[in-house]
N, C-alpha and C positions, 0 to 999 in steps of 0.2 A: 392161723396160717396153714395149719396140716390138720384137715380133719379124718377121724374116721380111720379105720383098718385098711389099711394100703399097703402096698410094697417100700414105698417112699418111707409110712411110720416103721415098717420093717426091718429097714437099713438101719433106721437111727437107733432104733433099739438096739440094735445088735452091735453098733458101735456102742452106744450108753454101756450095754455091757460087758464089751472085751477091750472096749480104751482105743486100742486102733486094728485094724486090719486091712487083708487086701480082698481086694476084687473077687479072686477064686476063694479064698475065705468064705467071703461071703454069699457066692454062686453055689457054695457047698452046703453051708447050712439054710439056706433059703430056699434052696431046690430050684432055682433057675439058672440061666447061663448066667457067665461071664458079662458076656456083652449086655445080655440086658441090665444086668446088676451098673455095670460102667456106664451106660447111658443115665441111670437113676443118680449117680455119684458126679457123671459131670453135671447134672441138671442143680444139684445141693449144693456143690461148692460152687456152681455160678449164682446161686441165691444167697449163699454164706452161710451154709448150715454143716458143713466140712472143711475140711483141709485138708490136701496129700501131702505127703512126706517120701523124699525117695529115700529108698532103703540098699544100702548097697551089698551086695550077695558076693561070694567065692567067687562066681563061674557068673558070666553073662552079664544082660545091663540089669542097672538098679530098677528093683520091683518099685511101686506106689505102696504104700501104708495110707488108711484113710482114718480121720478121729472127728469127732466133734468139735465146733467153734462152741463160743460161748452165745453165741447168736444163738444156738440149738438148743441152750436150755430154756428159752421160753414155748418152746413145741410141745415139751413133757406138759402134762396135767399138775396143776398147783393149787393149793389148799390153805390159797394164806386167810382166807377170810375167815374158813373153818375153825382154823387156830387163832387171831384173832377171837372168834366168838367164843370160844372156850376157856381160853386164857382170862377176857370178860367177866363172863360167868362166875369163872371162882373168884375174882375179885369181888363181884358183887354182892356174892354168898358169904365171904369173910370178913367184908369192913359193908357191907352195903351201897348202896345207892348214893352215899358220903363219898364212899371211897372211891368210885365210879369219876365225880365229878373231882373232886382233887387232880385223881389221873388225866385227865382230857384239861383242865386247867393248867397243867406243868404242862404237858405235848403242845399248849397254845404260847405258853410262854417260852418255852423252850425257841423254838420257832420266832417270835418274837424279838430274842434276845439275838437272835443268829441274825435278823432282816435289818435291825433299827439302823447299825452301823453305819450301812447303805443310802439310808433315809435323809441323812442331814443334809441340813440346809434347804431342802425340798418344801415349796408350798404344798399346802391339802392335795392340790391336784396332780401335780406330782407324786406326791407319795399315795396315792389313792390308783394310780395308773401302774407303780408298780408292785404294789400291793397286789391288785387282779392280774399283772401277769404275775407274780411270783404262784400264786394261789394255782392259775391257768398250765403254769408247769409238770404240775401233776397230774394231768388229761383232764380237768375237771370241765372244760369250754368254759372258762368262768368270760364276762360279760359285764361291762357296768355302762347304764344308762342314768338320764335327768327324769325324776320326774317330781310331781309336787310337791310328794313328800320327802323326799332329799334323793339321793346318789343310791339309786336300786343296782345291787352286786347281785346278777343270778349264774349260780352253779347248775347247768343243763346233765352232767357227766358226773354222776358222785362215784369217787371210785370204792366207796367204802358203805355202795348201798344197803346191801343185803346186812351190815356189822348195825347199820345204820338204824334200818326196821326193827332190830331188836333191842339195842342200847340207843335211846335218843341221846344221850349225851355227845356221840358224835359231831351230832350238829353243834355242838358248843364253841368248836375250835375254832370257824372262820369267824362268827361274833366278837368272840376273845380276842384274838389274834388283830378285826380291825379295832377295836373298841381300843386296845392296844398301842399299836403302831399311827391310828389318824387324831388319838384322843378324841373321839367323837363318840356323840349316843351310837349304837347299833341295835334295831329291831328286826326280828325275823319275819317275813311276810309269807314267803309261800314255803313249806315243806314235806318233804318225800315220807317221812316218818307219820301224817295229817295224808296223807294217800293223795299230795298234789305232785306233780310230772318232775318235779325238780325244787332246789332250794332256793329261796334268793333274801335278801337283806337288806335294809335300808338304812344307809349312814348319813346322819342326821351332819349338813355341811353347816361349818362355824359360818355365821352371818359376816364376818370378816372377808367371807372366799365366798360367797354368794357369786354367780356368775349374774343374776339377773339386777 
């Protein structure tokens, strides 16, 4: 949303790190006027990356105080994949490649056990449609088409690419989770981890729910 050294990344920083201020506050340590500082402040809290707060003084009318929304913490720089991968790592170092897959089989069942609830009474195609949105929830653009060889699920948007290229086990969870939730075979067709553009899955449909 905010790229790059800017005066705009500069406001927010300076609220990240004094909680709130005002206007001349921050005209002072930034080195510029007021007004231009206030102009940068109404532009953020008309996008929602602030909030004023009037503050009321001895003498005169109440000043503004400005802080950060919670909207503003996705601006900062975040390292969750990093963490992720290294959390990984010594997993994998301590219990191995075992222990790898154990983890990513509870995260699927975990999951799993939170969706089924929802599920009941639902034919294959029902619960296969909300299956791909619940999946689709997480920004994945998940997808599901017909084709010969059964109900093709493709993930265009892995958000867990990069944890991905280095722990295939990641790819285990959507398998799991339909293999799971549709009782059906699940096979993997295309994957990011095999240097193709995206994931996608084949859920093998009970002859029972055959559309054709």
């Amino acid at each position: 949303m905010i790229a790059g050294r800017s005066t705009r990344m500069e406001v927010l920083e300076l609220l990240r790190r004094k909680g709130r201020a005002s206007a001349e506050t921050m005209s002072s340590e930034l080195g510029l006027t007021p007004n231009a500082i206030r102009q940068h402040l109404t532009n953020l809290e008309r996008d929602g990356f602030v909030v004023s707060h009037p503050e009321r003084s001895r003498r005169g009318r109440p000043s503004l105080l400005f802080s950060l929304t919670e909207r503003a913490d996705a601006v900062f720089p975040k390292r969750y994949g990093q963490l992720a991968t290294m959390v990984l790592q010594e997993v994998q170092e301590m219990g191995g490649p075992e222990a790898l897959d154990e983890v990513f089989a509870r995260v699927a069942q975990r999951h799993a056990t939170a969706i089924e609830p929802k599920l009941e009474g639902l034919d294959f195609d029902e619960k296969l449609r909300s299956v791909v949105a619940w999946i689709g929830r997480a920004g994945t653009l998940a997808e599901q088409t017909e084709t010969p060889e059964g109900v093709k699920v493709t993930i265009h948007n892995c958000p867990f690419r990069n944890t991905a290229l280095k722990f295939p086990q990641v790819c285990t969870i959507t398998p799991q989770l339909l293999t799971r939730l549709l009782d059906a075979a699940v096979s993997q067709a295309d994957s990011i981890h095999r240097h193709d553009s995206y994931c996608s899955f084949v859920v093998q449909r009970p002859a029972a729910s055959d559309p054709h």
